[in-house]
C-alpha positions, 0 to 999 in steps of 0.5 A, spaced: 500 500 500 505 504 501 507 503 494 501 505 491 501 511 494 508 513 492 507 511 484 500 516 485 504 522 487 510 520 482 504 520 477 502 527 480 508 531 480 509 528 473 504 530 470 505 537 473 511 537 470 508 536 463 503 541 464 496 537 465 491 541 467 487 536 471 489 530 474 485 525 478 486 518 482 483 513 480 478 511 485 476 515 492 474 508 495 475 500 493 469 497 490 468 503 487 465 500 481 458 498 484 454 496 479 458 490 478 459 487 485 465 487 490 469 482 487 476 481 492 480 477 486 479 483 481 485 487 482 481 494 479 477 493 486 483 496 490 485 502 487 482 506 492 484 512 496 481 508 502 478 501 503 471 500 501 466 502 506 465 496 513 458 494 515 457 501 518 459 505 512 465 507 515 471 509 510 478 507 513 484 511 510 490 507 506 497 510 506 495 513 499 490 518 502 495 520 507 500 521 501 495 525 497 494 528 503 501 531 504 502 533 498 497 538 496 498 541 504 506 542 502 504 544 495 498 549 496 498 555 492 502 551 486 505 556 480 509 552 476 513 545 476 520 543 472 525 538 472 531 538 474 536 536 469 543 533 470 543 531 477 543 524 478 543 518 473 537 515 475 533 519 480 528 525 478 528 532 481 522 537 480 523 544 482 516 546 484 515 554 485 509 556 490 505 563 489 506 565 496 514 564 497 520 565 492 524 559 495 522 553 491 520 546 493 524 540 490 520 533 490 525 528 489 525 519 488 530 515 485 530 510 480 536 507 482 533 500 487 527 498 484 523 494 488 521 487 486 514 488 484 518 492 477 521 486 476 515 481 478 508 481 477 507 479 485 509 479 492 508 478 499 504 485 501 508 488 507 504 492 512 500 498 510 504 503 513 511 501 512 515 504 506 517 498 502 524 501 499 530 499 503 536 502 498 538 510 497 543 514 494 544 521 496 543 527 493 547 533 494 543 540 495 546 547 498 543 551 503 547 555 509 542 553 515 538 546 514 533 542 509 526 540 512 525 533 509 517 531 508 516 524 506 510 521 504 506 520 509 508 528 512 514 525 517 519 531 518 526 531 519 532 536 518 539 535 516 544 541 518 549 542 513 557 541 513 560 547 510 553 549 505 553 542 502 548 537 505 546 530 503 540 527 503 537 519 502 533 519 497 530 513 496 523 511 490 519 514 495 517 522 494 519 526 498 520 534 499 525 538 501 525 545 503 530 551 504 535 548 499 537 550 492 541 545 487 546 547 483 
């Protein structure tokens, strides 16, 4: 389920990227499709943002919908989106430019470690809340006081730079990062 929500808000951020002026996830819920029944064995039935409604008709959040949650939090007054080129081989680097700030937000994941599902068709699921990417690569940023690195689910962290320079664990999770630039 965390990768769900990770290649959703890699689809949004690429789709900024490209100019589209409306995005959409594909579902709010599981069983969205009501005029065919709820049908466990069809992947289409778990694209949702949350589960399907219980006996109660409650609506229980997936990871997704705390991702999509963060996201539009982080990016709220949004002006424009472009990648970044050059910085890494594999991994993919946007600046984002909000109308309210002059400092850009970077949205960042990397392409470099896979996970097993890009190989093969099936896996055993982890729990709904823990990040399924185990490798990183660091990526080199600037910035004269600290970088704010918001994951997914709107962890913050801080990492204080060494001389100007700061390094950063990226992983195929997005995540943002504040006060800094790249050069």
């Amino acid at each position: 389920l965390r990768s769900q929500a990770d290649y959703t808000i890699r689809e949004f951020i690429l789709g900024l990227s490209y100019g589209v002026d409306v995005l959409q996830s594909y579902a709010l819920y599981d069983g969205v499709n009501t005029t065919l029944g709820t049908l466990d064995s069809n992947c289409e039935y778990h694209y949702g943002m949350f589960y399907s409604q219980d006996y109660y008709g409650r609506v229980m959040p997936k990871p997704l919908a705390m991702s999509y949650i963060t996201m539009t939090q982080t990016l709220d007054g949004f002006a424009s989106c472009a990648e970044v080129p050059n910085v890494s081989a594999k991994s993919r680097i946007f600046e984002l430019k909000l109308q309210q700030t002059d400092s850009p937000i970077y949205v960042c994941w990397t392409n470099k470690y896979p996970l097993s599902t890009d190989y093969l068709f099936s896996r055993t699921p982890g729990l709904p809340w823990k990040n399924q990417w185990t490798s990183s690569e660091k990526i080199t940023f600037y910035t004269d006081t600290y970088a704010e690195v918001i994951d997914s689910q709107g962890n913050t962290t801080r990492y204080y730079p060494k001389k100007g320079i700061v390094s950063i664990p990226i992983t195929g999770e997005p995540v943002y990062i504040k006060n800094v630039t790249v050069k």
